[in-house]
N, C-alpha and C positions, 0 to 999 in steps of 0.2 A: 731370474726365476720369479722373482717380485712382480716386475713387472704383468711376466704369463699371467700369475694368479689376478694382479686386477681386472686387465683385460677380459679373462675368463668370468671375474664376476659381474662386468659391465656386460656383458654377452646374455649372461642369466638373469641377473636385472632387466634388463630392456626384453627379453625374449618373454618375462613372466609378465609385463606392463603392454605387451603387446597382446595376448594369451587373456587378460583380464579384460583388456577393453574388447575384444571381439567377444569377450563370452556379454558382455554388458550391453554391446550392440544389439547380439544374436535375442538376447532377453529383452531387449526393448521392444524389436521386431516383431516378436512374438506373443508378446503382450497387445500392443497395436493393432495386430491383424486378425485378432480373432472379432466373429462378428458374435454378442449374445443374441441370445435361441429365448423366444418367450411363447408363451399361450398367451390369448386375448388376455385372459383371467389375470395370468403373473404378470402384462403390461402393463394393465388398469391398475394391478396392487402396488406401482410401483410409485415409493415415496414423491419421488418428481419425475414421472414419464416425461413433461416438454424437455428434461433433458437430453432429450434423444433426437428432437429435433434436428435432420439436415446430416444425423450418424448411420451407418448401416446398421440395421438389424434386422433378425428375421424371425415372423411371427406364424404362430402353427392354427391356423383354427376352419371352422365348418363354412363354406361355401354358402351364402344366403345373398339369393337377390340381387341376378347378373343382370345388368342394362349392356349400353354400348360404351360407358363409359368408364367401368369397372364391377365391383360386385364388393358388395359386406360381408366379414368373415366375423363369426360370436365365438367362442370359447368350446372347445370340441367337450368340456367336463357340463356345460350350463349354454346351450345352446337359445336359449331364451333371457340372456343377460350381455354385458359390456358388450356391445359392436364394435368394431374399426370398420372403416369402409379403405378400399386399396383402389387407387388408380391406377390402370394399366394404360401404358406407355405402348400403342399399339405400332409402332415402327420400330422398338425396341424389344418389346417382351413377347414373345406368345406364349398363347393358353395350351398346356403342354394335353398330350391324348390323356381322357379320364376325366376332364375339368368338366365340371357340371354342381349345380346343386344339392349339398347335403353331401359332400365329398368332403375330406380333408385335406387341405392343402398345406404348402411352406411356400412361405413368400418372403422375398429378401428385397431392401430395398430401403430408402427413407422414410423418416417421419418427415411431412412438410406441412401440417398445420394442426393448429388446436383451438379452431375455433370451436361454435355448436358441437361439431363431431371430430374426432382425431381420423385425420387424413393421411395418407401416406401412399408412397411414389415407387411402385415395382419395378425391379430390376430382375427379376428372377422369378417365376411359380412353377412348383413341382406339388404332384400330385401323390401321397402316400397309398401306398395296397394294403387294402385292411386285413391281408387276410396274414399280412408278414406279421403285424401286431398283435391280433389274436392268441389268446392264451389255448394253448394245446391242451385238448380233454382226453 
């Protein structure tokens, strides 16, 4: 009878030590994976932006000043302040229907330089409908 009982609590032991590390995994994971959401505005505020260098993130702002080679996005709150300029990856990314000038976009993707201007590497643009954000009169 002794016996049982250790057995049983070697069972519940290990079964609760198994149970702790998946939930610590599952919390790591998920931690990890999420990518932060910034406007130009809360990028530029950001204590140390180059820490972001080479991480995903993805930034919300107004479409200014498309070339061939990408296009500058300003802050959709101050559209005459902080720029990023985005390089598009044109064998990887397209410019999703809607993309044009004065449009608000999401762009996911790297930071990969802070020289003169903060650069950064598209992996994703999606274009918002302004009419879904819109406050109902």
């Amino acid at each position: 009878m002794a016996v049982i009982k250790v057995v049983k609590s070697r069972n519940v032991i290990f079964t609760a030590i198994i149970i702790i590390i998946c939930a610590g995994a599952f919390l790591y994971l998920l931690a990890s994976s999420s990518t932060p959401i910034f406007t130009v505005k809360e990028f530029m505020d950001q204590q140390q932006p180059d820490s972001y260098i080479n991480r995903n993130i993805q930034l919300i702002g107004v479409v200014q000043q498309v070339n061939y080679t990408g296009f500058f996005i300003t802050d959709p709150d101050d559209i005459n302040n902080a720029s990023l300029i985005i390089y598009i990856n044109s064998t990887n990314v397209e410019k999703p229907v809607g993309f044009e000038t004065g449009k608000t976009v999401l762009v996911e993707g790297k930071l990969i330089s802070t020289t003169s201007i903060w650069k950064f590497k598209a992996t994703m643009i999606s274009t918002k409908c302004p009419s879904k954000y819109q406050d109902e009169t």
